[in-house]
C-alpha positions in Angstrom: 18.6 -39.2 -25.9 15.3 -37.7 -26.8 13.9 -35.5 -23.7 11.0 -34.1 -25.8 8.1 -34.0 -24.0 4.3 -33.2 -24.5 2.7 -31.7 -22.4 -1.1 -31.7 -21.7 -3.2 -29.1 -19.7 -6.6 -28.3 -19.3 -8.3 -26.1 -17.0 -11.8 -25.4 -15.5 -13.5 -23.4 -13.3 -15.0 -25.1 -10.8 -18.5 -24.0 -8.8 -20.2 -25.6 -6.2 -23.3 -24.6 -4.2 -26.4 -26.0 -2.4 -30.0 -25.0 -3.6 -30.5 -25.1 0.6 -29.2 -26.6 3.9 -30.4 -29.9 3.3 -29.5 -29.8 -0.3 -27.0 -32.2 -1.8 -24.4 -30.4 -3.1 -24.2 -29.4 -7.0 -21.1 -28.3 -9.6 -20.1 -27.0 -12.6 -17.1 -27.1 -14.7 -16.8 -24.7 -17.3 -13.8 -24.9 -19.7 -11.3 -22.3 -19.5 -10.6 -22.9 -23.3 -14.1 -23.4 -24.4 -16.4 -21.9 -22.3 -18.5 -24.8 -22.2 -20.3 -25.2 -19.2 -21.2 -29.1 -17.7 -23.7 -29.3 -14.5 -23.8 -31.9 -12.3 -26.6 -33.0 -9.5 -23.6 -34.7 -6.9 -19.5 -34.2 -6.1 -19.2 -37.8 -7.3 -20.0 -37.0 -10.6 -18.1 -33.5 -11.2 -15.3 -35.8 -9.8 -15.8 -38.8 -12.1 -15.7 -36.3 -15.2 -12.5 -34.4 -14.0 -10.6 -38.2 -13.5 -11.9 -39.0 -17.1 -10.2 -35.9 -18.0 -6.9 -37.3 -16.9 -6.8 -40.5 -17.7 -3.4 -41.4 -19.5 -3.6 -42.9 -22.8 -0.4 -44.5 -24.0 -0.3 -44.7 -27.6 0.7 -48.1 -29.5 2.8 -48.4 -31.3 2.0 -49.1 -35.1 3.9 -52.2 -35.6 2.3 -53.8 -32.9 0.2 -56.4 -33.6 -3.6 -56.8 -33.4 -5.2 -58.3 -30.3 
């Protein structure tokens, strides 16, 4: 029995702040790897690019046939 796995990890560092009170809320995620830096103007995007960080792709297999 094969128990091989592969592990993925990633990791940012994660700032949030308003410009004032009344401010929405902005972020930034900078790669730990990288250093590259993204901005974003709401939490529903910083949290849209983190899920599409995560997202599971299951690879197929090469004798499967086209769809």
């Amino acid at each position: 029995m094969d128990t091989k796995r592969t592990v993925v990890y990633t990791a940012y560092l994660v700032r949030l702040w308003q410009e004032n009170e009344q401010s929405p809320w902005r972020a930034s995620a900078q790669s730990a790897v990288t250093g590259e830096r993204i901005y974003f103007t709401d939490l529903e995007s910083l949290f849209a690019f983190l899920q599409a960080q995560t997202v599971v792709v299951v690879p197929r297999p090469k004798d499967a046939p086209d769809v």
